[in-house]
C-alpha positions as CSV (number, residue, x, y, z in Angstrom):
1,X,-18.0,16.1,14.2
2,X,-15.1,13.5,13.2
3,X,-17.5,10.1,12.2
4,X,-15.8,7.9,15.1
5,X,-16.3,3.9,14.4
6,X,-18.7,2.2,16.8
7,X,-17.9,-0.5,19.3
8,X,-19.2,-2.7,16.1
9,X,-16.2,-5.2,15.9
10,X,-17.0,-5.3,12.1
11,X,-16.2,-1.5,12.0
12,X,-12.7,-1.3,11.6
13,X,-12.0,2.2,10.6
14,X,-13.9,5.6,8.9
15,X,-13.7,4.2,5.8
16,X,-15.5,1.4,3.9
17,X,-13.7,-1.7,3.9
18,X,-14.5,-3.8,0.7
19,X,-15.3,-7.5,0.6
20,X,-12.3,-9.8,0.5
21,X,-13.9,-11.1,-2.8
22,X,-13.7,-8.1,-4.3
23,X,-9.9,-7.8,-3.9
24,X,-7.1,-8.6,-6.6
25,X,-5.3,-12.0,-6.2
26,X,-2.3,-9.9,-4.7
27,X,-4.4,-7.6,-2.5
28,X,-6.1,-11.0,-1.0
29,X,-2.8,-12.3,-0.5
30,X,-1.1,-9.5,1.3
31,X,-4.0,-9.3,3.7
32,X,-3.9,-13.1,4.4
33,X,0.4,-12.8,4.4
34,X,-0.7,-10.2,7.7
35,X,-3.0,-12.4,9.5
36,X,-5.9,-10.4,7.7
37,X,-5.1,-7.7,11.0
38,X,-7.7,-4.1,10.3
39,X,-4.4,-1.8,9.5
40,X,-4.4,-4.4,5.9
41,X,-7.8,-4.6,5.6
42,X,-8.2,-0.6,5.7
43,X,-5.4,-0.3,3.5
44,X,-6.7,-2.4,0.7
45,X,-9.3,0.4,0.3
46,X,-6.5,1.1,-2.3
47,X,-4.5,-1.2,-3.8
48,X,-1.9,1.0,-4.9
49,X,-1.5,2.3,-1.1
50,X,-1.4,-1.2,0.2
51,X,1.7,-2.7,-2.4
52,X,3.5,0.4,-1.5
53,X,2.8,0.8,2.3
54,X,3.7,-3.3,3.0
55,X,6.4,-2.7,0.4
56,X,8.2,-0.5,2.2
57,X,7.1,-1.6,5.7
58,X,8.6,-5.4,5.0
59,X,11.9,-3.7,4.1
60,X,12.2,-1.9,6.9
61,X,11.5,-4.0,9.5
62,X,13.1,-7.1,8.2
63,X,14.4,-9.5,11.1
64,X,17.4,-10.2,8.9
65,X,17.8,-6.6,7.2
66,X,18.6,-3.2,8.4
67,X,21.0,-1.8,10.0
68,X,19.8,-1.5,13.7
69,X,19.2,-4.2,15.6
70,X,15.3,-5.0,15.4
71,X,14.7,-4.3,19.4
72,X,15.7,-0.6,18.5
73,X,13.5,-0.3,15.3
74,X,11.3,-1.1,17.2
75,X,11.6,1.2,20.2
76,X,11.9,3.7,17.4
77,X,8.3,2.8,16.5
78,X,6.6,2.3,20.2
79,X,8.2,5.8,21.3
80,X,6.9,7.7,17.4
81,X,3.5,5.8,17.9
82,X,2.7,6.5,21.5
83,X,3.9,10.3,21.0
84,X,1.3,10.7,18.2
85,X,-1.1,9.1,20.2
86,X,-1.8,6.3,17.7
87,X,-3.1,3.3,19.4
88,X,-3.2,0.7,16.9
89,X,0.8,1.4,16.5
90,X,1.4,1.9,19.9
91,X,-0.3,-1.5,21.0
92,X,1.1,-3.7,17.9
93,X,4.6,-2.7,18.5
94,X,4.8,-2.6,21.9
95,X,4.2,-6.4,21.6
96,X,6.4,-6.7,19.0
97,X,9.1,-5.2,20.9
98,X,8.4,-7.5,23.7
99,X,8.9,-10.6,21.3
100,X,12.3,-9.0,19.9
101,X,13.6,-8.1,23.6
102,X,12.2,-11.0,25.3
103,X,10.4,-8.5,27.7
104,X,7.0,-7.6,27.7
105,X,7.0,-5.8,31.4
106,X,9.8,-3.9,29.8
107,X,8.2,-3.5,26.4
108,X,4.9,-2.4,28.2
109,X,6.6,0.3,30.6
110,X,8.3,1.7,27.0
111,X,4.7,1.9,25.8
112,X,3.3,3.8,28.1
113,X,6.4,6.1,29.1
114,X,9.9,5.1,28.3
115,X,11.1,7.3,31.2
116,X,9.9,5.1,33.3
117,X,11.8,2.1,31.7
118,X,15.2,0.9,32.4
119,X,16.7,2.2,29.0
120,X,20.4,1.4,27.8
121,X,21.9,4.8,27.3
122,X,21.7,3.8,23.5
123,X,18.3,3.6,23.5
124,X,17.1,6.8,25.6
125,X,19.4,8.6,23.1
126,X,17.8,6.5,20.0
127,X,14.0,7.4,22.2
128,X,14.9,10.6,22.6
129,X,16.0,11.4,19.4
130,X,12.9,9.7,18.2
131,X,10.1,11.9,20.2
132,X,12.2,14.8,19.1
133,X,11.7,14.0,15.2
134,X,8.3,13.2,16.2
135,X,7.5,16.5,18.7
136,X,10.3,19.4,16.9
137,X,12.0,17.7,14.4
138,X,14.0,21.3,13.8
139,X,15.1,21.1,17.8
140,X,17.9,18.1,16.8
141,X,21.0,19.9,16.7
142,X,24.4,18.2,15.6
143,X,24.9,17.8,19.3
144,X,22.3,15.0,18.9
145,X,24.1,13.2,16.2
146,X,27.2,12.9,18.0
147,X,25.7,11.5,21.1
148,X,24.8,8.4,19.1
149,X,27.9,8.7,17.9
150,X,29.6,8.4,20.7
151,X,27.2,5.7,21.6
152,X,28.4,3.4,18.8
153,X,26.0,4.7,15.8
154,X,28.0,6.1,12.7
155,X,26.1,8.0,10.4
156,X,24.3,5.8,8.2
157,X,22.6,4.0,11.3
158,X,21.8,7.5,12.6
159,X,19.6,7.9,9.2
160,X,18.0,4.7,9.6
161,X,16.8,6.1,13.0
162,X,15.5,8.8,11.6
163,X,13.9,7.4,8.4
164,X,12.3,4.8,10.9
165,X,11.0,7.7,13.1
166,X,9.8,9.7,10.3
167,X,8.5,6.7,8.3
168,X,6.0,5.7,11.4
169,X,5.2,9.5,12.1
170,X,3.8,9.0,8.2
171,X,2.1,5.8,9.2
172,X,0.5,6.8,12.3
173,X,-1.2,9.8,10.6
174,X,-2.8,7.7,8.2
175,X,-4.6,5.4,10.8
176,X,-5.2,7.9,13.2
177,X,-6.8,10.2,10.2
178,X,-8.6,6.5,9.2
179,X,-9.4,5.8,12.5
180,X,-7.9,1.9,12.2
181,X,-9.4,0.2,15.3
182,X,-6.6,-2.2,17.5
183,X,-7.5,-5.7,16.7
184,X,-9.2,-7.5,19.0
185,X,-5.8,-9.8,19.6
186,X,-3.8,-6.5,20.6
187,X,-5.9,-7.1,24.0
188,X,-5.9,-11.1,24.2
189,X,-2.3,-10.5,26.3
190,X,-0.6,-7.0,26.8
191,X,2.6,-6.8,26.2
């Protein structure tokens, strides 16, 4: 039997968390840089995993960097997270897409079934494509690509789709197999 964490709100995950005064200078920093949230704190098991996981993560989800326009990275992340079934993702970027569309009924609906929200045709294609990566990532055909083409995406936007969708299928795996418990703020207000 999986060893689930209790409702204990000090429990954040399956594996021990260590003491903040145990951590390097730059560990301790990274956690405080991210409000100190469980997905840090159970990452900074390892050090090594932490720097590149926030490395990586910062980068690609960059309000001034990337290609698509942050709304849809996000999308791309809510759609990937609430496919796998991982909470934690599911419920942190659902309210991030609701601070990046300025729509958290909208954001919300996404969350729970983006068929049910009023999508752009770009985005049902972008959520789409996303669930398919996710669900059968060998079903995406060229037919695929050159919807978002013909939706404005040229190629290399069509591969930061993708690496977004695949990057967050990586991440959600870890903190389901971790079993990374939602912060309490996740439920203070819903997106």
């Amino acid at each position: 039997m999986a060893n689930i964490p209790s409702a204990d709100a000090s429990v954040i995950g399956r594996l021990e968390v260590p003491d903040q005064n145990a951590l390097s200078d730059d560990i301790r920093e990274l956690v405080a840089h991210h409000d100190g949230d469980n997905w840090i704190r159970a990452l900074s098991i390892n050090p090594d995993t932490a720097r590149r996981f926030t490395q990586y993560f910062e980068k690609l989800f960059s309000a001034t960097a990337g290609r698509l326009p942050i709304d849809e990275r996000e999308l791309i992340a809510v759609i990937v997270s609430r496919t796998n079934g991982c909470a934690r993702c599911t419920i942190h970027h659902a309210r991030s897409l609701a601070a990046a569309s300025r729509d958290r009924v909208r954001a919300r609906r996404i969350a729970l079934d983006y068929h049910l929200a009023d999508l752009s045709p770009r985005q049902r294609a972008l959520a789409e494509i996303a669930e398919t990566i996710t669900t059968s990532p060998r079903a995406i055909t060229p037919h695929d690509f050159e919807r978002l083409r013909r939706l404005g995406l040229d190629d290399a936007d069509i591969l930061e789709a993708i690496e977004i969708a695949s990057w967050f299928n990586h991440t959600n795996r870890i903190f389901i197999a971790t079993g990374v418990v939602p912060d309490e703020k996740y439920f203070s207000t819903l997106a």
